[in-house]
Structure formats: structure tokens, C-alpha cells
C-alpha positions in Angstrom: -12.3 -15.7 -15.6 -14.0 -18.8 -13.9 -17.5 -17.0 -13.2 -19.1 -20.0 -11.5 -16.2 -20.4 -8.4 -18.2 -21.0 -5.4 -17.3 -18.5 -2.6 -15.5 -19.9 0.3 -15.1 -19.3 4.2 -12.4 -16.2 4.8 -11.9 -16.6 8.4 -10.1 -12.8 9.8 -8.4 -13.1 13.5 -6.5 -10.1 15.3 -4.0 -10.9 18.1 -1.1 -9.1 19.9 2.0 -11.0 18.1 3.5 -11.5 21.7 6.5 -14.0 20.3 7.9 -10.7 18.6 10.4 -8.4 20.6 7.7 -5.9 22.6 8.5 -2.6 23.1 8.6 -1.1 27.3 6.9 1.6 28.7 9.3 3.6 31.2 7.3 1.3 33.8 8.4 -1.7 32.4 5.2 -2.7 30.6 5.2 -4.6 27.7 3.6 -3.7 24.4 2.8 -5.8 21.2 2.6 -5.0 17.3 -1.2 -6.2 16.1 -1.1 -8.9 13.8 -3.5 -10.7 12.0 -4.3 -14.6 10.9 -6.3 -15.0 7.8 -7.6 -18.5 7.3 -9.0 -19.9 4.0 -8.9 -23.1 2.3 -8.0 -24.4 5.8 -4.7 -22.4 5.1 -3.0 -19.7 7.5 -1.3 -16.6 6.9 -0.4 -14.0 9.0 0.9 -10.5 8.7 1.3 -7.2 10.2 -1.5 -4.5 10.7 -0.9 -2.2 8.0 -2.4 1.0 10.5 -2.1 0.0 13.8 0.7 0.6 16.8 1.8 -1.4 19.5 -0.9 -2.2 22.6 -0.7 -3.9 25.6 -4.2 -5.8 25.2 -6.4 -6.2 22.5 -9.1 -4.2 24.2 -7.0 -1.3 23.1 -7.0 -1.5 19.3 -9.5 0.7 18.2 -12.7 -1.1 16.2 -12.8 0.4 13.2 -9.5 0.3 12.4 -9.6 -3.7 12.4 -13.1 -3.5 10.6 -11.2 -1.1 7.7 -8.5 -4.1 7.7 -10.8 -7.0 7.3 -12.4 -5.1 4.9 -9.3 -4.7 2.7 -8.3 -8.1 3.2 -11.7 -9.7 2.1 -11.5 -7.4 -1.2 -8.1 -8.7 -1.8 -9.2 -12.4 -1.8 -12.4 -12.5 -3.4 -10.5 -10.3 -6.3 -7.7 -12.7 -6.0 -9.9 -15.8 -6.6 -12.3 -14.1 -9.0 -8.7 -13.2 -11.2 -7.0 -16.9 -10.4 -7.3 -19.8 -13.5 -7.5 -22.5 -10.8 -7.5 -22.3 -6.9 -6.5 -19.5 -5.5 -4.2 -19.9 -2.2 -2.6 -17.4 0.4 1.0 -17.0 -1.7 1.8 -13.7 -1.8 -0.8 -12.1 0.3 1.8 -10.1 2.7 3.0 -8.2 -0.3 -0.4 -7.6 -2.3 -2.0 -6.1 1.0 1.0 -3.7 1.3 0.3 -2.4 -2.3 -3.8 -2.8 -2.1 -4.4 -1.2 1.0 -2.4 2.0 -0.3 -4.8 5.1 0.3 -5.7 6.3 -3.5 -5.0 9.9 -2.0 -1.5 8.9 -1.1 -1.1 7.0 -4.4 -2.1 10.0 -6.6 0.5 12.1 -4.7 3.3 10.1 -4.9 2.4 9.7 -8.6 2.2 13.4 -9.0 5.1 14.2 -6.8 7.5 12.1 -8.8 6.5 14.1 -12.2 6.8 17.4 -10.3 10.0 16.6 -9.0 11.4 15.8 -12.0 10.0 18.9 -13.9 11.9 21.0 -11.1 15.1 19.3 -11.4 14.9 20.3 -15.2 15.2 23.8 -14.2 18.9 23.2 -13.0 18.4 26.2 -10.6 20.6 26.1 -7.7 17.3 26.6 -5.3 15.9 23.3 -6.7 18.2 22.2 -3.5 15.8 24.4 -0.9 13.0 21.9 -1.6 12.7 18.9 0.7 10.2 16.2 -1.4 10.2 13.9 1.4 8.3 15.8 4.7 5.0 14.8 4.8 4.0 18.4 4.6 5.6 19.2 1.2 2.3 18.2 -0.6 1.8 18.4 -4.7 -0.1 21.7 -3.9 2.4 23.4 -1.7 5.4 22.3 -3.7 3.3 23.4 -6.9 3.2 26.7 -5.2 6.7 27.1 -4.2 7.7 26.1 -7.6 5.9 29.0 -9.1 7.3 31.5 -6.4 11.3 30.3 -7.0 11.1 29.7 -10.6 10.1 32.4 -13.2 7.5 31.4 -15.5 7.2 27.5 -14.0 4.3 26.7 -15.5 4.2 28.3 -18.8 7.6 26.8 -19.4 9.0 24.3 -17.7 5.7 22.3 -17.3 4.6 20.1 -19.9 0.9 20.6 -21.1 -0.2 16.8 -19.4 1.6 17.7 -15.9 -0.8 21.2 -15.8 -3.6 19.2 -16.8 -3.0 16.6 -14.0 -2.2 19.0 -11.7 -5.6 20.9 -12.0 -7.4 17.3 -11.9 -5.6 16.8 -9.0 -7.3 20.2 -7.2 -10.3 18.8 -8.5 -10.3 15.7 -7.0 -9.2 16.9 -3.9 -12.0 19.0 -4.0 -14.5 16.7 -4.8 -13.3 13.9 -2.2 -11.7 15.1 1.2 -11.6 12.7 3.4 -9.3 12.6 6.8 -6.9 9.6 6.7 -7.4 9.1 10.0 -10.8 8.6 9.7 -10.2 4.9 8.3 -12.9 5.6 5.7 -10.4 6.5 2.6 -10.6 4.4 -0.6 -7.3 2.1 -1.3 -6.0 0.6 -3.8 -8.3 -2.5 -4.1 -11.1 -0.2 -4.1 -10.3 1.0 -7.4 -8.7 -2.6 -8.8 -12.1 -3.8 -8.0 -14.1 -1.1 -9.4 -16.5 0.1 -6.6 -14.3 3.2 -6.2 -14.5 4.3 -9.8 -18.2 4.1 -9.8 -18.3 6.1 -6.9 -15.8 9.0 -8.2 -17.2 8.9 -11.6 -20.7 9.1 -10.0 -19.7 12.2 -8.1 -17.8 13.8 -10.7 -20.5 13.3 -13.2 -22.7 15.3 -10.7 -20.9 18.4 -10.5 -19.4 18.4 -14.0 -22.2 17.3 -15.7 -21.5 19.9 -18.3 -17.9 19.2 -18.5 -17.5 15.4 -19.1 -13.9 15.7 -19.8 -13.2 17.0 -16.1 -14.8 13.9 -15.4 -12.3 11.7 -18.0 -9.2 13.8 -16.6 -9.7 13.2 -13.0 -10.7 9.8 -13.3 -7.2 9.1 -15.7 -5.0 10.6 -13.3 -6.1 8.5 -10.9 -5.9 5.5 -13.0 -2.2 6.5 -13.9 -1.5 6.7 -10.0 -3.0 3.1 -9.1 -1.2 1.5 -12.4 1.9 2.8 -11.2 1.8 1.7 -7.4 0.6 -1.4 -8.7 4.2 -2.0 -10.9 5.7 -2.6 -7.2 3.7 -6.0 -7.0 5.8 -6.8 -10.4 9.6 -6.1 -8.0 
């Protein structure tokens, strides 16, 4: 890694994409998705707000929902150039923000979901049908929990020792690190890629297991294992 790249101007625009088909109030008002331009190397790019609707002026986008944006998208390019052998460009950036700007909550419970899933189907009861995986209310927790109600001894036999394990760093984390996704304030992806997010973690985990340094290791593996496998997508 090239550790003497000068930094250069990331220019970040928002604008109502208005050549796109708009969607119509019952009123006939017209509506636009947000978009936004990034600009560097005198190069353009734009692409679709990741968490934003449709608006009928600009006025109406909430601020810190384009400041948590820019804020991704800036990660993602300075990590991009810091990683590139020669000059970095815009190629691919549509596809990398859709993976980097992935809530590490959302990534860990995919991640978890998936083994869980799959540990249920191994069961071959006829109620693994009951279970609907894809609502967004069927956490890891309360699919964890209805596992243990349907299926006799779930846990002690049908659940590998690393899924338990996961699944109680899992708890832990979510204990440790609430945080409302609508608050805009969640780590993502690039957070972690870049490491600020796992010096922040490891620094709160190391605070209230300071006794128990391998709660610290588990958590922070798990979460690793999630990011590593959202990342594979950037590789389809």
C-alpha cells in the first residue's frame, strides 16, 4: 500500500433524479427518488440513496440522513484509494456502497440467520414449515426461541457447539451496542473494513469484560465472520 498518495477533492452532491419515472400523489404531485453525484478526479458517478424515499423538493430530505451518506461514501473512497496500486477511479462504486453501507447489526443477523436456518432444517420436523425466516420480525433471538419451544432438546442436540457460542455473543453484542436503525447513527460495513468500528467494540467490550477477554475475542469474531461474508457479494 502506497502510504504517501496525496489526498484528493471528493466533491458529494444530492439532487432529486427528476429524469427518472416519479411517482404521484392522489393530487397529482410529482415525487423523485434522491440521488447522489460524487465527483473526484474530475470524474462523476451517480447512484441511488441507499436510505432515502421519494420527495417532492430537496428541502424535504432529512439532514442527517445525507450527512450519514456522505459519510459512507467518503470512507469508501479514501479506503478505496488507500487499498488501490495506482489511481484509484469511480469503477465500481454503485456496487461497493450497496455492500459497505450494510448496517453491521443487519449483517451479523443475516449471518446468524442463515446457520440457524440450516440447523433447523436438519431437524426434518414437519413444523420446520411453521417458521417464516423472511419477516423482518423473525429475529435470530425470536427464531432461537421458537426453535427451543417446537423442537425437543434444540440446543443440546441439534446445535453445534460454535452456533451456541455465536449465538450467546450475539446476545452480547446486542447488549452491549443498541442502537435504533432509524437513528442513522449504526456502524456499516466500511466502518468495520476500515477499522474504526473494531476499536470502538473491542474498546467497549474490553470495559465490561475485562475479566473475560475471550467474550471480548467471541463477539468481536462473530462479527468479523458476518462482515467477511457480506463482503463475498462484492466477489458475484
Amino acid at each position: 500500500m502506497d502510504t504517501l498518495k496525496k489526498a484528493k477533492k471528493i466533491t458529494i452532491k444530492f439532487f432529486l433524479n427528476q429524469v427518472l419515472e416519479p411517482a404521484t400523489n392522489q393530487k397529482g404531485k410529482k415525487s423523485y427518488p434522491l440521488y447522489i453525484q460524487v465527483t473526484y478526479t474530475r470524474k462523476n458517478m451517480q447512484l441511488r440513496s441507499r436510505y432515502s424515499d421519494y420527495y417532492y423538493s430537496l428541502d424535504e430530505v432529512k439532514p442527517y440522513i445525507m450527512e450519514f451518506e456522505e459519510r459512507i461514501l467518503r470512507k469508501i473512497i479514501t479506503h478505496e484509494t488507500d487499498q488501490a496500486k495506482g489511481e484509484y477511479d469511480l469503477k465500481g462504486l454503485r456496487r461497493k456502497y450497496d455492500i459497505y453501507s450494510f448496517s453491521i447489526h443487519e449483517a451479523v443477523e443475516v449471518y446468524l440467520k442463515a446457520r440457524l436456518h440450516l440447523a433447523i432444517l436438519k431437524t426434518k420436523d414437519e413444523l420446520t414449515t411453521v417458521l417464516n425466516f423472511s419477516t423482518p420480525q423473525a429475529t435470530v433471538a425470536r427464531l432461537h426461541e421458537a426453535a427451543r419451544r417446537l423442537f425437543k432438546g434444540f440446543d443440546r442436540h441439534l446445535v453445534g457447539a460454535g452456533l451456541i457460542s455465536e449465538l450467546t455473543s450475539h446476545e452480547q453484542f446486542l447488549r452491549l451496542d443498541k442502537q435504533p436503525f432509524l437513528s442513522y447513527t449504526f456502524p456499516t460495513i466500511i466502518d468495520w473494513v476500515d477499522g474504526s468500528y473494531q476499536d470502538e467494540v473491542a474498546t467497549k467490550l474490553n470495559a465490561v469484560y475485562k475479566n473475560h477477554p475471550e467474550t471480548t475475542k467471541q463477539v468481536l469474531s462473530l462479527i468479523g465472520q458476518a462482515v467477511a461474508e457480506k463482503l463475498k457479494e462484492l466477489e458475484e
